[in-house]
N, C-alpha and C positions, 0 to 999 in steps of 0.2 A: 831276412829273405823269406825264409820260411811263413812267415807273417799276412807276404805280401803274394805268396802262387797264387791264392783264391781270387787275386784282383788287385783294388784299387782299396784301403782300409781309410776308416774315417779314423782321428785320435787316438778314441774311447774303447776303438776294438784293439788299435797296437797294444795300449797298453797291457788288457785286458789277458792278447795274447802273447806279449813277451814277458816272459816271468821275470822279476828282479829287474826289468825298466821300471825308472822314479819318472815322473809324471816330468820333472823338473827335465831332465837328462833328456826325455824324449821331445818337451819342446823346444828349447834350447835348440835341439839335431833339426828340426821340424822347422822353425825359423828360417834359421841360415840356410836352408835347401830353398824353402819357396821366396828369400832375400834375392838367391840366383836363379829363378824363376823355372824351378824343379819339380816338377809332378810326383807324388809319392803314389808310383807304381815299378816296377819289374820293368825293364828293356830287356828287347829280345836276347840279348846277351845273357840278362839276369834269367829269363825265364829259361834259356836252355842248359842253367843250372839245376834246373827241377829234379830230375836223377840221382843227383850227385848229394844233394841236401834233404830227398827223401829217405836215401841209402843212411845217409849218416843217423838222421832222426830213427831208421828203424834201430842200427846199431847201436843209438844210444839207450832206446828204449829196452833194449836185450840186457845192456851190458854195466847201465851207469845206475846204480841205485840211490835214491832220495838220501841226503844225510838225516832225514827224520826218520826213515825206514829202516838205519843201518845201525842207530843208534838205540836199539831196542836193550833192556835193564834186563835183571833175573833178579826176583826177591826170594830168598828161600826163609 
């Protein structure tokens, strides 16, 4: 969802911007939407999520640290 507040995303930017989506996984989902003749944008429903999934992204960003950041050594 977060992907999609700025608009309407071509492929190449989902992928770009969801981390850990396979190219595979995302056309796969990307198919079968436009099979039932599905716009890949946000409905007013989805956009007046914005709040709620900015909220979360700030507190992930506070709170959730990278496993490559976390996973720092000590050589002595």
């Amino acid at each position: 969802m977060y992907a999609l507040l700025e608009g309407p995303q071509r492929f190449c930017e989902l992928t770009s911007t969801v981390e850990g989506l396979s190219d595979r996984v995302l056309s796969d989902r990307l198919r079968e939407l436009e099979l039932e003749g599905v716009e890949y944008k946000l409905t007013e429903k989805g956009r007046a999520l914005e709040p709620v999934v900015l909220a979360i992204r700030q507190w992930a960003e506070k709170w959730v640290t990278s496993p490559d950041l976390s996973l720092t050594s000590t050589t002595e």
